[in-house]
Backbone as a ProteinNet text record, in pm:
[ID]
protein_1_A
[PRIMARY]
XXXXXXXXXXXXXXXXXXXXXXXXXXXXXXXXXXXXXXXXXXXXXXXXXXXXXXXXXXXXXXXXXXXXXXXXXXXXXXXXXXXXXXXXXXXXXXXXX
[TERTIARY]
84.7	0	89.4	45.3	118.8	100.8	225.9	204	166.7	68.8	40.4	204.1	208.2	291.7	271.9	304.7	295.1	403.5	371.1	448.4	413	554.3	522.1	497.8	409.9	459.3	579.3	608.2	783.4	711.2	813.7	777.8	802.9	704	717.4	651.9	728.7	667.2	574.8	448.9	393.1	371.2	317.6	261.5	82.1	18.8	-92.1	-160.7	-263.6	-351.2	-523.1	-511	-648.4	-809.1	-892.2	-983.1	-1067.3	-1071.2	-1204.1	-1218.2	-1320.1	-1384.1	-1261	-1170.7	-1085.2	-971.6	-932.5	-818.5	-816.5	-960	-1018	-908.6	-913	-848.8	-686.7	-605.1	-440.9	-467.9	-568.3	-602.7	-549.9	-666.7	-687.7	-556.4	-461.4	-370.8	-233	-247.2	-102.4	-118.4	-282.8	-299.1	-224.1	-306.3	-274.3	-113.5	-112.1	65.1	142	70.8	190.8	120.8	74.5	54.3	-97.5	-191.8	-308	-460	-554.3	-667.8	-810.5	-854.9	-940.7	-1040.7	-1166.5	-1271.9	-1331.6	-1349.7	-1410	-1550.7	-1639.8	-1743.5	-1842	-1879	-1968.5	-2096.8	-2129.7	-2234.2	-2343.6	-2320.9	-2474.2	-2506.3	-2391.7	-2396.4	-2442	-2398.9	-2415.8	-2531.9	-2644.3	-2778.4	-2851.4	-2829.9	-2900	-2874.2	-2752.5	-2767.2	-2795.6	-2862.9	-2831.7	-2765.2	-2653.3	-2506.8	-2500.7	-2400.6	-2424.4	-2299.9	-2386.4	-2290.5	-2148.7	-2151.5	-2013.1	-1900.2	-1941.7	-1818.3	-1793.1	-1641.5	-1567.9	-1496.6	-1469.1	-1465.2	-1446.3	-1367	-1362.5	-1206.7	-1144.6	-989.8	-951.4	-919.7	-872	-791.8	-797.4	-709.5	-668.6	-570.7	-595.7	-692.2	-782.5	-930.6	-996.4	-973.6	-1100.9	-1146.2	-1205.3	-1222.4	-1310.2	-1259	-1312.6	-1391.3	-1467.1	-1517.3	-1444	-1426.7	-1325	-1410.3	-1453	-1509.9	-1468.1	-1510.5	-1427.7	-1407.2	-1311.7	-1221.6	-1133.5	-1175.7	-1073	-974.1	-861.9	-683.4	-728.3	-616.8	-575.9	-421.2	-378.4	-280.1	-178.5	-50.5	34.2	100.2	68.7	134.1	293.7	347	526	508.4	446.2	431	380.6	343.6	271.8	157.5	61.7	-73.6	-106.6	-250.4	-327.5	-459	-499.8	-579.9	-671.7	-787	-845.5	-822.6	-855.8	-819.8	-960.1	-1049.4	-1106.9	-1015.5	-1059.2	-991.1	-889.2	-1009	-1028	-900.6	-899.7	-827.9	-656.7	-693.2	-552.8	-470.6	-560.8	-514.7	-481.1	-517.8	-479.4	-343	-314.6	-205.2	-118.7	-122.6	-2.3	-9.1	153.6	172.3	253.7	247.4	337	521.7	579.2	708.5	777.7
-118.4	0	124.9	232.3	367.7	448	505.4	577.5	719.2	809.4	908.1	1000.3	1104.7	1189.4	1389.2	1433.3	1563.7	1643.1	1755.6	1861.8	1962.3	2037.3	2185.4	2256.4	2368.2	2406.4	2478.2	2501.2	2545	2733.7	2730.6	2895	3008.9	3020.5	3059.4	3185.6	3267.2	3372.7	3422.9	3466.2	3485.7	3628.1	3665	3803.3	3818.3	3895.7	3900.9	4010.7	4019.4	4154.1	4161.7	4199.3	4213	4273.5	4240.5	4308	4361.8	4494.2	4614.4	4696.7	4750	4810.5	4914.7	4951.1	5059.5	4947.9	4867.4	4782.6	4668.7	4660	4553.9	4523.1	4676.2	4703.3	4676.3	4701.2	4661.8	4541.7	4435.4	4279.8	4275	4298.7	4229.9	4249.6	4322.3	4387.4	4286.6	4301.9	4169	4074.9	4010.3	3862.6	3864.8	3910.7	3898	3920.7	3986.6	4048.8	3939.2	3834.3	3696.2	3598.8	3644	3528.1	3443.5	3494.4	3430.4	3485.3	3419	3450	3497.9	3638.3	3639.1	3714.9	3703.3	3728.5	3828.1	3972.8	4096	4109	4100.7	4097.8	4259.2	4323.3	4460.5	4401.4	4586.4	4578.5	4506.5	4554.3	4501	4384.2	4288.7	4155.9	4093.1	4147.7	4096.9	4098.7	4225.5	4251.9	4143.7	4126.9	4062.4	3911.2	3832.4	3723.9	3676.5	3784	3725.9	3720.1	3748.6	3725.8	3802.2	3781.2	3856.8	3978.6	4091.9	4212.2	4238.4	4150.4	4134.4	4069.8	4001.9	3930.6	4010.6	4013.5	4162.2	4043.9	3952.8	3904.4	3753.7	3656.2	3520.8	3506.4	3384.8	3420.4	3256.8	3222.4	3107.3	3041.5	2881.9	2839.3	2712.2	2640.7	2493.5	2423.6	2441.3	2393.2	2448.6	2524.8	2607.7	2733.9	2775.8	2918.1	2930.9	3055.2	3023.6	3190.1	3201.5	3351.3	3448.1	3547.9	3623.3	3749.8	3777.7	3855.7	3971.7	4105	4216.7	4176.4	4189.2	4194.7	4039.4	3953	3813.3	3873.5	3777.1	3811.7	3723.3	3804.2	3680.1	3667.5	3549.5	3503.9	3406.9	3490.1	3420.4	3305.2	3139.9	3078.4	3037	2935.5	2937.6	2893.3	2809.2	2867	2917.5	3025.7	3139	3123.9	3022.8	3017	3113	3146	3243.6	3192.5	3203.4	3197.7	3252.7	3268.8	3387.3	3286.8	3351.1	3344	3430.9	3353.6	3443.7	3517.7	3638.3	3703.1	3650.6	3554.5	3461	3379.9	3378.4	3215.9	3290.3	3459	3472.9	3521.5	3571.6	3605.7	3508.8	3443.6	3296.3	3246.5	3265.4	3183.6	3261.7	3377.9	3473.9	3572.5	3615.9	3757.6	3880.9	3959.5	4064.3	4045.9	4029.1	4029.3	4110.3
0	0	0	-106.3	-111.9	55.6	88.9	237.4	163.8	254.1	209.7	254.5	122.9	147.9	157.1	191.7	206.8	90.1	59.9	-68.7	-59.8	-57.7	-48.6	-215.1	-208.3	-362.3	-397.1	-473.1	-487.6	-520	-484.5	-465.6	-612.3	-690.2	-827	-786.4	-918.7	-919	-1034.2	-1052.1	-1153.5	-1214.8	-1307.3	-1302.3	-1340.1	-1213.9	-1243.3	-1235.9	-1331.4	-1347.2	-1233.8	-1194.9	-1144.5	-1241.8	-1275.8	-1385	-1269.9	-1365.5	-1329.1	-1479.8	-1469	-1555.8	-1607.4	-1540.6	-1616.4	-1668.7	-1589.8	-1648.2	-1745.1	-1793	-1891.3	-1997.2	-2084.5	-2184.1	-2173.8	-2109.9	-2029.6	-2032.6	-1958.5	-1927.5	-2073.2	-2177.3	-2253.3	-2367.9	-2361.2	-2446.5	-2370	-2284.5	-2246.5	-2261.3	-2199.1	-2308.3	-2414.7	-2480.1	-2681.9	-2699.3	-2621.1	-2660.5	-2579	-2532	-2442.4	-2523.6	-2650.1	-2704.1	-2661.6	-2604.7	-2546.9	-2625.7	-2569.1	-2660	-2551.1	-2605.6	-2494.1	-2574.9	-2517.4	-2589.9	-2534.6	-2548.2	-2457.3	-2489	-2427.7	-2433.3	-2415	-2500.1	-2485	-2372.6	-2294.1	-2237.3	-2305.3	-2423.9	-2531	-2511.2	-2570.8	-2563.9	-2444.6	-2339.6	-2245.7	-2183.9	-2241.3	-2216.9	-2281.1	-2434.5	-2525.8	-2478.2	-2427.3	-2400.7	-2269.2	-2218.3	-2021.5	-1967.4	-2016.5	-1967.6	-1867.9	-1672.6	-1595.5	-1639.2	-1557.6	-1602.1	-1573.1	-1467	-1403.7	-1470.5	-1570	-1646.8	-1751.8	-1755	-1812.3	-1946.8	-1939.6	-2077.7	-2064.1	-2165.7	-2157.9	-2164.2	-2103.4	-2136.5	-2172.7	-2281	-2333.3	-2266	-2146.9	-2104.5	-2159.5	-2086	-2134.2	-2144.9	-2048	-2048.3	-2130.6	-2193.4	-2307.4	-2205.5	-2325.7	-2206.7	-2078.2	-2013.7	-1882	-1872.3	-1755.9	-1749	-1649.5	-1648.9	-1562.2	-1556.3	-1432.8	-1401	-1325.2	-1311.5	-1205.1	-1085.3	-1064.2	-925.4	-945.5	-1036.9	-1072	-1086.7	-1111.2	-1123.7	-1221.2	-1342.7	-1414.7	-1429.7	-1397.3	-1383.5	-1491.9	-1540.1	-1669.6	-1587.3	-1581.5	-1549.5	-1600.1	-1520.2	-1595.2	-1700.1	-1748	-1895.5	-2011.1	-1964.3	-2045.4	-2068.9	-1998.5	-2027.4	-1946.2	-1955.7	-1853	-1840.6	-1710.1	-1649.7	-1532.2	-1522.1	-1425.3	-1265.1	-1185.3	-1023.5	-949.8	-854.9	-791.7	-690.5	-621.5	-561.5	-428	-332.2	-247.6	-252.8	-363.1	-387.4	-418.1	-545.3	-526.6	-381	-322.4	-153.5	-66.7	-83.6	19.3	-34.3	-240.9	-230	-250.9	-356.3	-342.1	-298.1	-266.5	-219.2	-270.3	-281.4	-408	-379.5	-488.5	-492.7	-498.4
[MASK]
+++++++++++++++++++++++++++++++++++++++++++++++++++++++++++++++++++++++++++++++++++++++++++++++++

């Protein structure tokens, strides 16, 4: 029988953006410019499909895209993928370098 083991995570550093309504546009311009794919979504659209107002756009991960909403981080992993972070979750694991 396998013994359970314990692991620390190794201590990486990332770079991440936080989204709000003024920083959408910056979000969405370093994506593209690291090579990533993200989909910005207008108020309109977001009226016409139900979509909640709070989600500021879509951001292409390994998993296919995901929703990233104001106040999410999105986060360039080590290798250059990106992915959103609730706030919660980026506070608990990182801290500014």
């Amino acid at each position: 029988m396998s013994q359970l083991q314990k692991y620390r995570k190794k201590p990486v550093v990332v770079e991440a953006m936080e989204v709000t309504d003024a920083s959408k546009m910056d979000v969405t311009s370093w994506i593209f410019d690291g090579g990533g794919d993200v989909e910005v979504l207008s108020p309109y659209i977001m009226r016409q499909g139900g979509i909640d107002s709070t989600h500021a756009f879509q951001v292409k991960t390994l998993e296919g895209f995901m929703w990233a909403k104001y106040g999410d981080y999105i986060i360039k992993g080590v290798n250059g993928e990106f992915y959103p972070c609730k706030p919660d979750i980026f506070a608990k694991t990182y801290d500014p370098a």
